[in-house]
N, C-alpha and C positions, 0 to 999 in steps of 0.2 A: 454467678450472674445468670446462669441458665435457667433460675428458678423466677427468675424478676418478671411482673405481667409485662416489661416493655420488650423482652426476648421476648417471650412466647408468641407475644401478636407482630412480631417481624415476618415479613415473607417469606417463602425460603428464595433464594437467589433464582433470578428469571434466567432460565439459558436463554430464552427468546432465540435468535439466528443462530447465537453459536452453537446450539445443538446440531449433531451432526454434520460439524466442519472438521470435526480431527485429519487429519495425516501431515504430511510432512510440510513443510515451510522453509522457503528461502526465508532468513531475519538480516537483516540490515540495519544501519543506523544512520540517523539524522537527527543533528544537534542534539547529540547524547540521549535519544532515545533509543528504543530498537522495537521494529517493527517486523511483520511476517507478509507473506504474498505465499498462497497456496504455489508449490512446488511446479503443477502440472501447466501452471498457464507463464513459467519461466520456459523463454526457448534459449536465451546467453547471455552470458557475464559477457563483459568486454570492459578495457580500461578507456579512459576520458580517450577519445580522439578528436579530432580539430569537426567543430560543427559549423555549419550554413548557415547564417542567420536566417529568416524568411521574414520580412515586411509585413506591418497589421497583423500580428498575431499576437495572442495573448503573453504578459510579459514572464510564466512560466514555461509557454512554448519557445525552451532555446534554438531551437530551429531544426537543422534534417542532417542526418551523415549518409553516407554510402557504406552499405556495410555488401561486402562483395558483390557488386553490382545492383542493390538494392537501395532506394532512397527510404531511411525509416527515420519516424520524425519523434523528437526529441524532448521531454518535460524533464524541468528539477522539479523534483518533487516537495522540494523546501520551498520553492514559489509558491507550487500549487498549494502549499499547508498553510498560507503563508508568515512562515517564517522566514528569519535575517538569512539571505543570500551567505554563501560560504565562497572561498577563494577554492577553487578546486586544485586538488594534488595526487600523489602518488597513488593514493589509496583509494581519492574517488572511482566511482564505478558507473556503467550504465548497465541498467538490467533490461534486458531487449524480452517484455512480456507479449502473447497473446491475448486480444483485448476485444471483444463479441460476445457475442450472447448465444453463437450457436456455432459449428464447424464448419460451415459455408459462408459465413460472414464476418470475418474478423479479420484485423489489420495486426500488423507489429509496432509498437511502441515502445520506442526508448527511455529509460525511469531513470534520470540522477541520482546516485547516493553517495550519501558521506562513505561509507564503504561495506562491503556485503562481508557478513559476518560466517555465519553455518545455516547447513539445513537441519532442521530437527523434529523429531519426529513428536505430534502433541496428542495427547489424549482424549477423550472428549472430556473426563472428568477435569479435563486440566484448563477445561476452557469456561469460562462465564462472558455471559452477554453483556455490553457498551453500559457504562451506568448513562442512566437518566439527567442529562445537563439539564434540563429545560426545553424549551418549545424554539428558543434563538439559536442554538447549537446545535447542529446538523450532525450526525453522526450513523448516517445509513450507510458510511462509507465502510463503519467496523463489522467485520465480522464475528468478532469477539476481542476479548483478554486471556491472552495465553498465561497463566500462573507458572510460572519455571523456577525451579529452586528459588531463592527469595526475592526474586526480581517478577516484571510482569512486562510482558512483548502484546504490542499491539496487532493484530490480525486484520490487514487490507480485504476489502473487495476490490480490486485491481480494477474490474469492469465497470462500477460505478463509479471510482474516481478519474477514471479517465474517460466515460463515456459518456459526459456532461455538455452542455448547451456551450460551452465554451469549444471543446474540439468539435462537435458537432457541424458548427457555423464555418469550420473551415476545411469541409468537407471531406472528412476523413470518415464520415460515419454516413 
């Protein structure tokens, strides 16, 4: 097949952004996916604790907890994707990320998950760029496709999925 003219005029694979994301990754799962968040903007795991609802807020913003004296406000991230809402249990998680664009300006944010898996360490050869949906599917969210053994983990920009017009307007940003 390597010999066919419709190989040879194939592109080779665009890293586009994923070039130069390698290193480590929190991977997690939601609704039998699994996905990745660069390791360095995880600050804790913590398991489901009772949250605060907050009024007029987007219906993925579950609301706020206290986490040692600290009020940090709360997205399932299966809202935000949106997909079917999950009954949350043992294994769900929140992963309490740093979320700015710079180190004097960023807030904490608490991320839903179906349940946080490993961190692992990815290569750049291990990574290819978001394929091309079309122009109606938004996808500057990924920062790649991680290839892992026969499976394949999605790669977050944590920043841009959380730093959108939606939390923006409720003043967190």
């Amino acid at each position: 097949m390597s010999n066919s003219p419709i190989a040879k005029s194939l592109p080779e694979p665009n890293k586009g952004r994923a070039a130069g994301q390698e290193g480590k990754f929190l991977t997690f799962s939601l609704a039998n996916e699994e996905y990745g968040i660069g390791i360095l903007k995880v600050r804790e795991i913590i398991g489901m604790m009772p949250i605060r609802t907050v009024p007029q807020t987007p219906s993925f913003v579950k609301g706020v907890i206290n986490l040692r004296g600290k009020v940090i406000p709360v997205v399932d991230l299966r809202l935000k994707f949106s997909m079917s809402e999950a009954e949350y249990n043992e294994r769900t998680s929140i992963i309490v990320v740093s979320v700015g664009q710079d180190q004097e300006k960023f807030i904490h944010i608490g991320i839903v998950v179906d349940y946080v898996s490993e961190v692992v360490n990815i290569k750049a050869d291990e990574i290819e760029a978001a394929p091309a949906f079309g122009s109606r599917l938004n996808t500057e969210y990924i920062l790649g496709m991680a290839k892992i053994g026969k499976g394949v983990k999605i790669l977050l920009d944590i920043d841009r999925i959380l730093a959108g017009e939606e939390l923006a307007g409720l003043g967190m940003f």
